[in-house]
C-alpha positions in Angstrom: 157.6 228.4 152.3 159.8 225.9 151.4 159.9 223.0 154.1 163.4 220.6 153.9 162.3 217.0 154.6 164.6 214.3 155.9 164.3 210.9 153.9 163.2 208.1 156.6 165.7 206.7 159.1 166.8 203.2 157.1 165.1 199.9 158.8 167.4 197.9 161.7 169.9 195.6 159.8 168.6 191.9 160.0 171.6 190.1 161.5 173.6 187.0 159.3 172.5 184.6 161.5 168.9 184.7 161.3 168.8 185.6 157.7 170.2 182.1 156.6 168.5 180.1 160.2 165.3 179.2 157.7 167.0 178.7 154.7 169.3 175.7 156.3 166.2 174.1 157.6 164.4 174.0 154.4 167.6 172.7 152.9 167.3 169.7 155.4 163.5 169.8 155.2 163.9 168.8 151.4 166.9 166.6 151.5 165.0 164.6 153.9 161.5 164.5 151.6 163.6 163.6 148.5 164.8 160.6 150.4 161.9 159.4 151.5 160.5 159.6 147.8 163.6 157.9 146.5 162.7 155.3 149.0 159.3 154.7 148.4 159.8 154.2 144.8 162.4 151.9 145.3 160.2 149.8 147.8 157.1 150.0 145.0 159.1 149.2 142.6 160.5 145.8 144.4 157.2 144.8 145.3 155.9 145.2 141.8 158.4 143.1 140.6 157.9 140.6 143.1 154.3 140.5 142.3 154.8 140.5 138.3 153.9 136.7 136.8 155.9 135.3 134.6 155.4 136.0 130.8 156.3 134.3 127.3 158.8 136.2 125.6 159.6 135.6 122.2 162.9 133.4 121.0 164.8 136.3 118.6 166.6 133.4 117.1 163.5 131.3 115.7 161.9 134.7 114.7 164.7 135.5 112.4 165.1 131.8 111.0 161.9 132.1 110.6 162.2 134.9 108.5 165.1 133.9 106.6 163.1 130.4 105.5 160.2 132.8 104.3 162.4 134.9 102.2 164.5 132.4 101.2 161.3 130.5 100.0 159.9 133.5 98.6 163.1 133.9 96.1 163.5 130.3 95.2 159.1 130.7 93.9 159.6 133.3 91.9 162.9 132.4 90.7 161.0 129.2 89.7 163.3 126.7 91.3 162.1 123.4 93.5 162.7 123.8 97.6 162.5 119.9 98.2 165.8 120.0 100.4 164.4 123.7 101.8 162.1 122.7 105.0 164.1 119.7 105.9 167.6 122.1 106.3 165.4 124.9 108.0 163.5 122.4 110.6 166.5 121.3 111.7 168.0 124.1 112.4 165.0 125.5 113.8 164.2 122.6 116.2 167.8 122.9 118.0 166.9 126.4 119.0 163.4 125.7 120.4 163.5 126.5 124.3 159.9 125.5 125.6 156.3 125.0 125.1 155.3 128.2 123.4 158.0 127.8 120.4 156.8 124.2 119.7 154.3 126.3 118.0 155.8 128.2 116.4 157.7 125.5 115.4 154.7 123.9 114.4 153.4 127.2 112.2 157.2 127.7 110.1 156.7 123.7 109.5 153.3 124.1 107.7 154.3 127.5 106.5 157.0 125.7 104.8 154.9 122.9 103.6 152.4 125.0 101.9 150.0 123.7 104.1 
């Protein structure tokens, strides 16, 4: 005996409103925590640099006159000629780009470099 089934009646419809009810609130939900987070690392941030002492930084110009007398002193050695005039031209151009206490010395260490001292 054969026996004819009906499939299941289908389930209510969920209506358009309700569907998309949570999903706007979850939109505001996570606009409002990615402000606050954009917030608070902006506040840290301020306060760190607020906090932050203030530090040496190097002078790019003396570093690469600097380097220029070295080389330039290396070439004129092994090329065998004299440097007299060499660490008088560099020092002065050297000490008209000094900006505080910390390049005095190193100043002071392109000065003996250049001396051989």
């Amino acid at each position: 005996m054969e026996t004819t089934s009906l499939p299941p009646p289908p389930p209510a419809s969920v209506s358009e409103s309700t569907r998309y009810r949570f999903s706007k609130t979850g939109i505001v939900l996570a606009l409002v925590v990615i402000t606050a987070c954009a917030l608070f690392v902006l506040r840290l941030n301020a306060a760190h640099q607020r906090a932050m002492t203030p530090v040496v930084r190097p002078n790019q110009v003396l570093e690469l006159l600097a380097r220029y007398a070295a080389g330039l002193k290396g070439l004129m050695e092994s090329t065998g000629q004299k440097d007299a005039g060499l660490a008088a031209t560099v020092m002065r151009d050297v000490n008209t780009v000094a900006r505080g206490g910390a390049d005095e010395l190193r100043i002071l260490l392109v000065k003996g470099w250049l001396s051989g001292t």
